[in-house]
Backbone as CSV, one residue per row, in Angstrom:
resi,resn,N_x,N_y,N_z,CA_x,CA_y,CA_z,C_x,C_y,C_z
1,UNK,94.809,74.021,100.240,95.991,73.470,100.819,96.789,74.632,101.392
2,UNK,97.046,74.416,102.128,98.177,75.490,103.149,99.048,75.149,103.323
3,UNK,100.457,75.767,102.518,101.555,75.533,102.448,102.668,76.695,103.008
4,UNK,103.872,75.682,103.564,105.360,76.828,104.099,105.957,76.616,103.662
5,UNK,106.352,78.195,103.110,107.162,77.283,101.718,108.908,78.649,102.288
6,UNK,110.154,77.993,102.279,111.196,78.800,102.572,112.093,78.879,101.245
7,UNK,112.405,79.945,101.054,113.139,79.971,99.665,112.886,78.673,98.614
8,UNK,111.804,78.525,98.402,111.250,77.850,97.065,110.385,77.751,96.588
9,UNK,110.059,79.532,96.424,109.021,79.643,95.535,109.040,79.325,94.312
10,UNK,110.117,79.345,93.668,110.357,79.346,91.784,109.692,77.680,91.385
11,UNK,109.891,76.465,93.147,109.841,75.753,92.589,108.145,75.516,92.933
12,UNK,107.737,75.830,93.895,106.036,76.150,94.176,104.971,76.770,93.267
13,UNK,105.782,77.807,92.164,105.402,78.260,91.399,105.240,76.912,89.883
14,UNK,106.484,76.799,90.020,106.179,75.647,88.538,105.516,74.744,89.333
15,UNK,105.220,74.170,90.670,104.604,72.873,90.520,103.206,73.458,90.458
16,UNK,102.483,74.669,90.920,101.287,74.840,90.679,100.704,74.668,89.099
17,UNK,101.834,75.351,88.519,101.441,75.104,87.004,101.574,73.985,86.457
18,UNK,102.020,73.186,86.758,102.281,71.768,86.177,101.431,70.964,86.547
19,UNK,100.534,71.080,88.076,99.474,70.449,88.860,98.074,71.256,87.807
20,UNK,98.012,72.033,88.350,97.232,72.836,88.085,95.297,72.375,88.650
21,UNK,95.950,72.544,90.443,95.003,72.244,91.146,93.894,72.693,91.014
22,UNK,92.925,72.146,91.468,91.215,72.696,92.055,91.126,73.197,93.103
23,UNK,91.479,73.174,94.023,91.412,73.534,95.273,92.460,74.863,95.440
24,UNK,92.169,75.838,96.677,93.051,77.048,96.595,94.384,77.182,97.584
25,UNK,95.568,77.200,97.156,96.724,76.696,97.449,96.728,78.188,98.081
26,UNK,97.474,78.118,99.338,97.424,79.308,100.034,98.935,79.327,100.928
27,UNK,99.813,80.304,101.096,101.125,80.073,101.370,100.945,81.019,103.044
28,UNK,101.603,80.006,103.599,101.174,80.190,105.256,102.449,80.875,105.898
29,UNK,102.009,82.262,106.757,103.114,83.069,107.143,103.973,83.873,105.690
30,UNK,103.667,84.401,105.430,103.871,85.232,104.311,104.445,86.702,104.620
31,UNK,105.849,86.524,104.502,106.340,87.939,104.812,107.001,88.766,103.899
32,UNK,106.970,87.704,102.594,107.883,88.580,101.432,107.435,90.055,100.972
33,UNK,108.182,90.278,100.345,108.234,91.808,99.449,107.186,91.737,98.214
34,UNK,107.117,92.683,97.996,105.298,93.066,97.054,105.439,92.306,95.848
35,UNK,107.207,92.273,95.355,106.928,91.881,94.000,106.543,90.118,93.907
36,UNK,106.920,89.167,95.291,107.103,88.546,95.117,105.195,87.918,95.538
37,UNK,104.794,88.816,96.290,103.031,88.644,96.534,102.857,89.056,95.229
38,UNK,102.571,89.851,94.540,102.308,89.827,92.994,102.503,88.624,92.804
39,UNK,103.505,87.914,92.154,103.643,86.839,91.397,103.326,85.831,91.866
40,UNK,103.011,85.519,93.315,101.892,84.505,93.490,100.102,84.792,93.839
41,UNK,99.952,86.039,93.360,98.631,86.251,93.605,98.161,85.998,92.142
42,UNK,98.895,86.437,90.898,98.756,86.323,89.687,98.849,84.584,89.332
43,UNK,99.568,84.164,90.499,99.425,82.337,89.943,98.819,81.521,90.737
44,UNK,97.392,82.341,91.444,96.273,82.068,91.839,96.489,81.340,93.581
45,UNK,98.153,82.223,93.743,97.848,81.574,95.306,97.063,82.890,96.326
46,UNK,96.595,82.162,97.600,96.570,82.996,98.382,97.432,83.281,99.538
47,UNK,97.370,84.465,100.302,98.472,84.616,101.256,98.045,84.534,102.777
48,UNK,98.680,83.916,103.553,98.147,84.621,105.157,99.687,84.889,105.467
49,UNK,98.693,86.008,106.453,99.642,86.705,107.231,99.926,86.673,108.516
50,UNK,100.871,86.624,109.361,100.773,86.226,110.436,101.676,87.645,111.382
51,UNK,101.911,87.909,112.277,102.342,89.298,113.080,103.096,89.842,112.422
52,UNK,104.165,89.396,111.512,105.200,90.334,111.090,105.197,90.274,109.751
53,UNK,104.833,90.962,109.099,104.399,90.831,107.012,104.688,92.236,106.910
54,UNK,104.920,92.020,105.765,105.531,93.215,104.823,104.080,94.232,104.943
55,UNK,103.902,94.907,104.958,102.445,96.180,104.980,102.023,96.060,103.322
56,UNK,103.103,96.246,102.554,102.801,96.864,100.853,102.255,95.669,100.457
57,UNK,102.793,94.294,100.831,102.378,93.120,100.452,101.232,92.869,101.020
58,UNK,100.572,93.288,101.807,99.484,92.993,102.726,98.435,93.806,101.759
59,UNK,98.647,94.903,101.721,97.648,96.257,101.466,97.966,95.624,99.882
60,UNK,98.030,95.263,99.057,97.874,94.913,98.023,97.399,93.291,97.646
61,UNK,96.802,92.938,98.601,96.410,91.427,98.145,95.063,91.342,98.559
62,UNK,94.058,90.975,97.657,92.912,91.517,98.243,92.106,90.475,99.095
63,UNK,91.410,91.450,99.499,90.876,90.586,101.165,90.391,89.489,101.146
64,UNK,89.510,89.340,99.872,89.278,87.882,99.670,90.599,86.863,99.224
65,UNK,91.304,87.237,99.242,92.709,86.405,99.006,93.653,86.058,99.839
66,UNK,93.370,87.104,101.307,94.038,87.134,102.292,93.500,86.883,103.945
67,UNK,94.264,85.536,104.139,94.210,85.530,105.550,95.060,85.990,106.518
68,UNK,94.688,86.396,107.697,95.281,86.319,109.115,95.151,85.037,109.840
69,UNK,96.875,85.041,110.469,96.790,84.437,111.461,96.562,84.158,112.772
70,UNK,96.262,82.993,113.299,95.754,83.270,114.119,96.305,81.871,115.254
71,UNK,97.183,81.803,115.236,98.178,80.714,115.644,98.579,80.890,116.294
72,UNK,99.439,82.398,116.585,100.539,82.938,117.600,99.612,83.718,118.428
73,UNK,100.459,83.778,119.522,100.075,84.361,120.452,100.012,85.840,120.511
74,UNK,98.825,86.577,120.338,99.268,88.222,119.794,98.891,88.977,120.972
């Protein structure tokens, strides 16, 4: 599932755990700060990235966990 999620992660975070899907929940356009890619890489989401993302958050999520976008016009 590919989700956009704007200031509500805390609540994306509890619903993953409360679901506690099969399928791999992946958060679309991802530009936050490292600590906050940590804490959804640790609660089994994945990230894409799209032209403008944080670098530290990028370079720390591993490749199998991470997409590019490919939506915009680059």
């Amino acid at each position: 599932m590919i989700l956009h999620c704007v200031r509500a992660f805390d609540i994306l975070l509890a619903s993953k755990k409360e679901l506690r899907p099969c399928q791999r929940w992946t958060i679309h356009g991802f530009r936050g700060r490292p600590s906050l890619a940590r804490q959804l890489l640790d609660a089994g989401f994945d990230l894409s990235f799209e032209k403008q993302y944080n670098d530290e958050s990028f370079r720390l999520t591993p490749p199998d966990r991470r997409h590019v976008e490919t939506d915009e016009d680059y």
